[in-house]
N, C-alpha and C positions, 0 to 999 in steps of 0.2 A: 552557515547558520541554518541546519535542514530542521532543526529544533528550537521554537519560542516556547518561554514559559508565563506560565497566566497571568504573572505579573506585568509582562510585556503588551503581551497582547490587550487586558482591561487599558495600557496607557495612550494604543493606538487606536480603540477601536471605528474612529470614526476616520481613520489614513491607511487601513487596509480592506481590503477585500476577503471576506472572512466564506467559510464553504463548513456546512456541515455533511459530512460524506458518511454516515454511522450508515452499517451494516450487517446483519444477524444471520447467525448461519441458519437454513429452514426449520431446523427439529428445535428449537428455542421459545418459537409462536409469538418472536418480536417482530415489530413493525415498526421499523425507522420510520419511515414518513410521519408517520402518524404520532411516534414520539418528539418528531421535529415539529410537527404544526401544535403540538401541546403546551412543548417549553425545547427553546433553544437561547445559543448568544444572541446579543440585538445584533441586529444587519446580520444576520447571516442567513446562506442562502443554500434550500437542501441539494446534494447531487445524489442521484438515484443510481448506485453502483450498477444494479441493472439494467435499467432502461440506458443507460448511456455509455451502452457496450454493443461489440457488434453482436445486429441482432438477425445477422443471417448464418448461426451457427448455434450449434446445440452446445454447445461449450461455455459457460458460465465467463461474464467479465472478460471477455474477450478486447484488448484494442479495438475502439471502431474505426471506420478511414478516414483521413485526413480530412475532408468535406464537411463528415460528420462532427469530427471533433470540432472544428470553426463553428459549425452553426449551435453544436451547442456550449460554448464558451460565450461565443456572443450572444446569446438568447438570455446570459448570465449576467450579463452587464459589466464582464470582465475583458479588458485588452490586454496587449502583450506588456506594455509598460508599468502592471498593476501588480503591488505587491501583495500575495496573495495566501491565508495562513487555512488550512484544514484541522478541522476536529471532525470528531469520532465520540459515539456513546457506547461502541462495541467493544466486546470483549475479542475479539480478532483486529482489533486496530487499524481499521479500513480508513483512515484518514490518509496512511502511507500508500494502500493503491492510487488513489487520486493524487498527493504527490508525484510519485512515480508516472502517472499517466500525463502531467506536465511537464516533464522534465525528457520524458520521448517526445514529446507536439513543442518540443524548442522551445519551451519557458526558460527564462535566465535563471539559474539552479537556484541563484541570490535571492530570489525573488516567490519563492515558495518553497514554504516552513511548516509543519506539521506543530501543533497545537501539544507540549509534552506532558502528558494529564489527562487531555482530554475533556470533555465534558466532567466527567465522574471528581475529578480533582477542581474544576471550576465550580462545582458545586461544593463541594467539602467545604472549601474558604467562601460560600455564602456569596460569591458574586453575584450581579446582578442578569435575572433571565428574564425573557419577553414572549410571549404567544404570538406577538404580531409580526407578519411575514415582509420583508421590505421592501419596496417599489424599487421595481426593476427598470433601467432604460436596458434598452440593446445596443452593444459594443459592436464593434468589428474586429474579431481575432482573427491574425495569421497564424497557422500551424507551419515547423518546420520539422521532419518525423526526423527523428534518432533511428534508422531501421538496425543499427548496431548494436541499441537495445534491447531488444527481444531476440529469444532464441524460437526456432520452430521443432518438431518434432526429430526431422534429417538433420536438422544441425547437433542436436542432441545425441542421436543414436550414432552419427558421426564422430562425436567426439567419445565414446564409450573406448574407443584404440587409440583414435590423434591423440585425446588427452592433451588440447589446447587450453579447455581453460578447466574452473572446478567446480561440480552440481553440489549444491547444497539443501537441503531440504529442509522447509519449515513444520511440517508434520511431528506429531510427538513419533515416539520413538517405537510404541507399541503396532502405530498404522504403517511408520518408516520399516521397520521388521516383520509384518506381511501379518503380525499376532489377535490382531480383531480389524474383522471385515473395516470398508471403507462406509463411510457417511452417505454415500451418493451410490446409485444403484446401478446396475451394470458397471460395476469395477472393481477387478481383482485387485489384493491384498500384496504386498511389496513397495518394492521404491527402483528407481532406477538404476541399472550398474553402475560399479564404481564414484557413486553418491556418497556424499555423508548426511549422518543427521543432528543439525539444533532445532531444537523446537525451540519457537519463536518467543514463548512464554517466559524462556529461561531469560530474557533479558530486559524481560520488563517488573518493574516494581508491583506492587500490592495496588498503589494508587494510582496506577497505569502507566508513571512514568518509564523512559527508558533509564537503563544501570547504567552508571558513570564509566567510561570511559577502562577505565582499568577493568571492570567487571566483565564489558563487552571482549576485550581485549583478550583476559583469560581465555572464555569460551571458547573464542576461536583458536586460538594459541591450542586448545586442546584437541583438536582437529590439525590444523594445518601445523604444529611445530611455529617456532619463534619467527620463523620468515613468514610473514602471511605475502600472500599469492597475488598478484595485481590484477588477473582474469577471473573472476567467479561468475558464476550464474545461478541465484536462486530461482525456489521450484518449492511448490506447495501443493494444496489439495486443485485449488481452484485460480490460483495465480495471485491470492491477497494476502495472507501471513507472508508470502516471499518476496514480499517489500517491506513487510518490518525490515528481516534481516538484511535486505539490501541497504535499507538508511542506517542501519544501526553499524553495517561496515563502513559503513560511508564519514560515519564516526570515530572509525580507528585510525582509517586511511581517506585522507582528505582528497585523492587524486582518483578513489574512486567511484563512478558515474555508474548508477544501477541499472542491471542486466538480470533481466527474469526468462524465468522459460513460460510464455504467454497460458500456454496451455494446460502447463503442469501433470497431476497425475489423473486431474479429470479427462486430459487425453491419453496421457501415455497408459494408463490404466483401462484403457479401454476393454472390455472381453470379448 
């Protein structure tokens, strides 16, 4: 269940551990935080996609290490036992990097669920939102890293011949084909060999929901042919649209566990 919907969630909200993770791309001149301390769900609590990435790299969203991850989970008031739901106010659906960044620190897959709507569709049906921030105790998380999750750079350029598993790309199609410059400076125009591209967009609804099941299923179907692949690895500008599409396969195919390339094309694109 890597998907609850609002109805779920208004019925729990005082039996899960609720995360507001929204995050804006720089050229937009939004401010999560600052939308979070305005108006959010009650109990929930904001995580700073950047501050709570490694911050000894010029690389955006970066996994932090193991240490870091505990201290900031338990600084959350979240333990490993906690079932745990993510929203998103963003139009790049950064609920799913957080997701994803528990499900590598060995959270039980069961037990963290992306919010499918969002903010924007909690609001639509008039639920109820709060300005007040919630008392925190501090927990004690154990991290276990999935290192099988993430791809690095050599593993990648590695697989351009093995051809082990398949790069996917959440990038529209115009930046995937090299046809207008990149968003971020110092990085040339292209996508990586032997990549495909879905843009991430294509599989989410108007009201931010994700497409049912048959919809996602097409998509890819148009790509990989009727046998989909049991090895992928998504890959995006910054390493956060290619966790939509990794839950959203995760949707098609229940057996598989999301594999991103960390760095994406803010490295491989480097000039």
């Amino acid at each position: 269940m890597s998907l609850v919907a609002s109805e779920w969630l208004a019925n729990n909200l005082n039996k899960v551990k609720i995360i507001d993770c929204s995050w804006h791309m720089p050229n937009v001149n939004r401010y999560a935080e600052k939308e979070y301390l305005n108006e959010h769900i009650e109990n929930a609590i904001f995580f700073d996609l950047d501050k709570n990435s490694d911050q000894n790299t010029d690389l955006p969203h970066m996994l932090p290490n193991k240490e870091s991850w505990e201290k900031i989970i338990s600084s959350m008031g979240i333990s490993n036992n906690n079932e745990v739901v993510v929203y998103d106010n963003s139009d790049v659906i950064s609920s799913c990097r957080c997701w994803y960044n528990f499900i590598y620190f060995g959270h039980n897959p069961s037990l963290i669920h992306v919010l499918d709507g969002g903010f924007k569709k909690w609001k639509l049906e008039n639920r109820s939102t709060t300005n007040i921030s919630p008392e925190i105790i501090n927990a004690q998380y154990f991290a276990n890293e999935k290192n099988e999750l993430v791809k690095n750079k050599i593993q990648i350029n590695q697989n351009i011949s093995s051809k082990k598993f398949e790069v996917v790309d959440a990038r529209s199609k115009n930046r995937f084909e090299g046809k207008i410059p990149e968003p971020r400076k110092g990085l040339r125009s292209g996508s990586i060999p032997n990549s495909f591209c879905l843009p991430f967009g294509e599989l989410i609804n108007e009201n931010k929901t994700f497409k049912n099941r048959n919809e996602i299923l097409i998509k890819f179907n148009n790509i990989f042919g009727s046998k989909l692949p049991p090895y992928v690895v998504f890959s995006c500008g910054s390493g956060v649209t290619a966790t939509v599409l990794a839950l959203a396969y995760s949707l098609i195919n229940n057996k598989y566990v999301p594999t991103i390339y960390d760095g994406s094309w803010s490295e491989y694109g480097k000039i």
